[in-house]
C-alpha positions in Angstrom: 117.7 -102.8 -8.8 117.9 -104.6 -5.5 114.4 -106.7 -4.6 113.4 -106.9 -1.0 110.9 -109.6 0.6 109.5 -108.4 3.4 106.8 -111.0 6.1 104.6 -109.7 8.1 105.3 -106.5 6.1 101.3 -104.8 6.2 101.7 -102.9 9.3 104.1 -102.3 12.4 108.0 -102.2 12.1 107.3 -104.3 8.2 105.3 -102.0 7.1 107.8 -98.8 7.8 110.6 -100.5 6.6 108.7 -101.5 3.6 108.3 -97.7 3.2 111.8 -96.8 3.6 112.9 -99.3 1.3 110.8 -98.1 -1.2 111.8 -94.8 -0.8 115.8 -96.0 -0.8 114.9 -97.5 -4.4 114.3 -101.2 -3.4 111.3 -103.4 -5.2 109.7 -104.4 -2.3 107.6 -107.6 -1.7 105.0 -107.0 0.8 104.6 -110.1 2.6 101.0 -111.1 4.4 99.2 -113.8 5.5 95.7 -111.7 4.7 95.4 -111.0 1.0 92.9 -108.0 1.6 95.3 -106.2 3.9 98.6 -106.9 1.9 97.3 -105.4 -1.0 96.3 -102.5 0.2 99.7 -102.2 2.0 101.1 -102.8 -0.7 99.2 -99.7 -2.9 100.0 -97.6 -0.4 103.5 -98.1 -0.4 104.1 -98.2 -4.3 105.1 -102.3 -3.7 104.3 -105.7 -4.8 102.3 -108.1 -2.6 102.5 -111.8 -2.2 100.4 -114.0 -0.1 102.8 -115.5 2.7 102.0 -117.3 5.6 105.2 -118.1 7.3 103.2 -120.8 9.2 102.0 -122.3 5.9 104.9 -124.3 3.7 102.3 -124.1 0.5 102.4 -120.7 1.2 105.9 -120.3 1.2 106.3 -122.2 -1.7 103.8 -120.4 -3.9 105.4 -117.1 -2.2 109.0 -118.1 -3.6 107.9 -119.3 -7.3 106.4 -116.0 -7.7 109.5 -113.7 -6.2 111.2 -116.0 -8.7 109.3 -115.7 -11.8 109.7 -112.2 -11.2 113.1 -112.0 -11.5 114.5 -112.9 -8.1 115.3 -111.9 -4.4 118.2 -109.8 -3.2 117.3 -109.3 -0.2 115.4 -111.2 3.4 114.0 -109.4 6.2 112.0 -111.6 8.8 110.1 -109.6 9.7 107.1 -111.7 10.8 106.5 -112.5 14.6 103.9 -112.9 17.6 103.9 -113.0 21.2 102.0 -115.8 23.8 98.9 -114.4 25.0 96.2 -116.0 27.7 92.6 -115.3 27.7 92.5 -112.0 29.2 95.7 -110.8 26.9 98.2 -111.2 29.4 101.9 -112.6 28.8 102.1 -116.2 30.2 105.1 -116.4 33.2 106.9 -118.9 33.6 104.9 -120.7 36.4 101.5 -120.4 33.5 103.6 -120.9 30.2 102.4 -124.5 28.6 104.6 -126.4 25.7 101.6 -125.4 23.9 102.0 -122.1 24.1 105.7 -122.1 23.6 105.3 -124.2 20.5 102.5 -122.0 19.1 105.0 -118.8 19.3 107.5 -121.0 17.7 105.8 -122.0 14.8 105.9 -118.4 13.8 109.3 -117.3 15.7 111.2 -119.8 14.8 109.9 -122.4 12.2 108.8 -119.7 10.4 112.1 -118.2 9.8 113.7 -121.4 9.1 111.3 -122.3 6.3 111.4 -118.8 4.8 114.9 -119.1 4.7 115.3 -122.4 3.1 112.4 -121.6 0.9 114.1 -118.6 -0.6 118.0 -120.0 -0.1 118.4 -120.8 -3.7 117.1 -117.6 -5.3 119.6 -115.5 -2.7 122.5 -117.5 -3.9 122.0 -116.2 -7.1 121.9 -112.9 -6.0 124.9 -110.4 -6.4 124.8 -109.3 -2.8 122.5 -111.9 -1.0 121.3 -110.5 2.3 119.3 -111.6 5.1 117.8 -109.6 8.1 116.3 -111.4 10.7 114.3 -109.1 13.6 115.5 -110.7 17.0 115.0 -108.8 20.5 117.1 -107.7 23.6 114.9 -110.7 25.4 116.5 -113.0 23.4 120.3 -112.5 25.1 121.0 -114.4 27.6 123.4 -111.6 28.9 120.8 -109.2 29.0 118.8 -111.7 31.1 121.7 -112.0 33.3 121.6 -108.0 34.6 120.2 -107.7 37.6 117.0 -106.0 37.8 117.1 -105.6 33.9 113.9 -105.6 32.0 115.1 -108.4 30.2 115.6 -110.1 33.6 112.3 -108.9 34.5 110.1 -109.5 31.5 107.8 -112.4 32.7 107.2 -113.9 29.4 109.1 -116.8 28.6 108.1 -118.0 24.9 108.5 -115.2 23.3 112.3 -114.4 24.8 113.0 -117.7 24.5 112.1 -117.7 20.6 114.4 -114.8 19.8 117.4 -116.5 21.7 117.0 -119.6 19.0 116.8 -116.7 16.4 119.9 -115.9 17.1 121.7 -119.3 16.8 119.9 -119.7 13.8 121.4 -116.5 12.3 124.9 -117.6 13.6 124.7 -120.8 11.8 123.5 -119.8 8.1 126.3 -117.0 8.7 128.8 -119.5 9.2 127.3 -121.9 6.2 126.7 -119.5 4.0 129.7 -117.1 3.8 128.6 -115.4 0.5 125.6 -113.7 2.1 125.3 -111.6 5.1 122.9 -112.5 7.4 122.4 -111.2 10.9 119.7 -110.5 13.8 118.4 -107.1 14.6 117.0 -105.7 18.1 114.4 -102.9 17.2 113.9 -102.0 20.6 111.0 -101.3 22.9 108.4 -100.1 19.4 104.9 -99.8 19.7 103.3 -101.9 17.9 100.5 -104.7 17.8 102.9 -107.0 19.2 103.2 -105.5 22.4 99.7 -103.4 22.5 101.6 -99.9 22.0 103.1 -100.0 24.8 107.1 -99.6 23.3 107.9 -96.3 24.0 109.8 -96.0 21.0 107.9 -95.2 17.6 107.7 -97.8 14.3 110.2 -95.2 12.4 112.5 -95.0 14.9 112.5 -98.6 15.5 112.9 -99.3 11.1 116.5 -97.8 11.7 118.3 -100.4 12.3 116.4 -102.7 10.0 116.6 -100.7 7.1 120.2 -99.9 7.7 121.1 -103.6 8.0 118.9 -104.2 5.0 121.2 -102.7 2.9 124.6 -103.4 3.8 127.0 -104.7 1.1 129.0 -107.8 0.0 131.5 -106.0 2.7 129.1 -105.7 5.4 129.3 -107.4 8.6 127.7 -110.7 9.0 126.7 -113.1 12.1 125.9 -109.7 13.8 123.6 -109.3 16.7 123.1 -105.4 17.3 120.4 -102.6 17.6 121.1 -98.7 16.5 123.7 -98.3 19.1 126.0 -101.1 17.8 126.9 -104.9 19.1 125.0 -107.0 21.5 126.1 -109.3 23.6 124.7 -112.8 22.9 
C-alpha cells in the first residue's frame, strides 16, 4: 500500500487531495500545524494525522520519526503555503513589500519545503517508487510574468510569486540529484481557498486534479516537470 504525507493537509487543496488519495487507496498522513484541527481532518477522511509545522525543524523531526515508525513514506506532497498580507489584508506591491515580509512567506514557501524534503529524504529512498509533489503557481514563471497584460504580469504581489519561482529551481535540482524519485511542481490554478480569500474561480476538487494525478505517477513517470491539468509550463 502506497503512504502519502500530506502538509497543510486540514483544509483547502490538502485537504481534497487528502480525500482523493484516500479514496484511490493511499494511507494518508494529514499534516497540521494545529493538533485540534488535524485530527478531526484526519477522522473525517479515514487518515492518520501528525503534528507538522513546516516552520518548526522539531516538528519535522518528530513528524518523520513517526511516518517512520510506522512503516515509512512513499509518497511527498507540499502542500503547505501562505501569502504576504498588510494590516487591512491586502497583498503588499512591490513599492510596500519589505525583506520582512518576503522572508516571512519564505520561511513557509520555501524553507519549509526544503526542510520537509530533507527531513523525509531518507525514508523516500527506501521507498519502491519514491515520489515528490511540490504545489508551485503560474506566478512563479517567469514566462508567464513576461506576457503582456497577463495576470501573472499583473498580480501585484511580489513575495508570494517570487517564492514559487524558487520552488521551482528547487524541484529541478532534487530532480536532477535524485534520479530514483520523481519529483516535480504543480500549478493548481486560480482555487478558492483561504489563501486567496475565495476569490479563485476554480473549486478545491477541480484544482486536486492535477495534484492527485501527479501524486501517483510511477517509477516511469515524468520527473523535473512543471505543469497544471493542461500539460507543461513554461519555466
Amino acid at each position: 500500500m502506497t503512504t502519502t504525507l500530506i502538509t497543510g493537509a486540514n483544509k483547502g487543496l490538502g485537504y481534497e487531495t487528502a480525500r482523493r488519495l484516500v479514496e484511490a487507496g493511499h494511507t494518508v498522513y494529514v499534516g497540521a500545524r494545529d493538533p485540534q484541527r488535524g485530527r478531526e481532518a484526519a477522522a473525517k477522511l479515514g487518515a492518520r494525522f501528525v503534528q507538522l509545522d513546516v516552520t518548526d525543524q522539531a516538528s519535522v523531526d518528530a513528524a518523520a520519526k513517526t511516518i517512520e515508525a510506522d512503516g515509512g513514506l512513499d509518497v511527498l506532497v507540499n502542500n503547505a503555503g501562505i501569502e504576504s498580507r498588510g494590516p487591512n489584508g491586502e497583498v503588499p506591491d512591490a513599492g510596500g513589500m519589505t525583506a520582512d515580509d518576503i522572508r516571512t512567506v519564505f520561511e513557509t514557501n520555501v524553507f519549509g519545503v526544503v526542510r520537509v524534503l530533507h527531513a523525509f529524504l531518507p525514508l523516500l529512498q527506501r521507498s519502491d517508487a519514491p515520489v515528490v509533489v511540490n504545489i508551485g503557481s503560474g506566478l512563479g514563471s517567469l514566462a508567464k510574468t513576461e506576457v503582456p497584460g497577463s495576470p501573472h504580469q499583473q498580480y501585484p504581489g511580489v513575495a508570494y510569486p517570487v517564492s514559487k519561482t524558487a520552488v521551482n529551481m528547487i524541484t529541478l535540482k532534487y530532480a536532477h540529484a535524485f534520479p530514483n524519485m520523481r519529483i516535480n511542481v504543480v500549478e493548481p490554478g486560480y482555487t478558492a481557498t483561504d489563501l486567496n480569500k475565495h476569490t479563485g474561480h476554480q473549486t478545491v476538487e477541480e484544482g486536486a486534479e492535477i495534484i492527485v494525478r501527479m501524486a501517483q505517477i510511477g517509477p516511469d513517470g515524468p520527473t523535473a516537470a512543471y505543469v497544471d491539468a493542461a500539460g507543461p509550463l513554461p519555466w
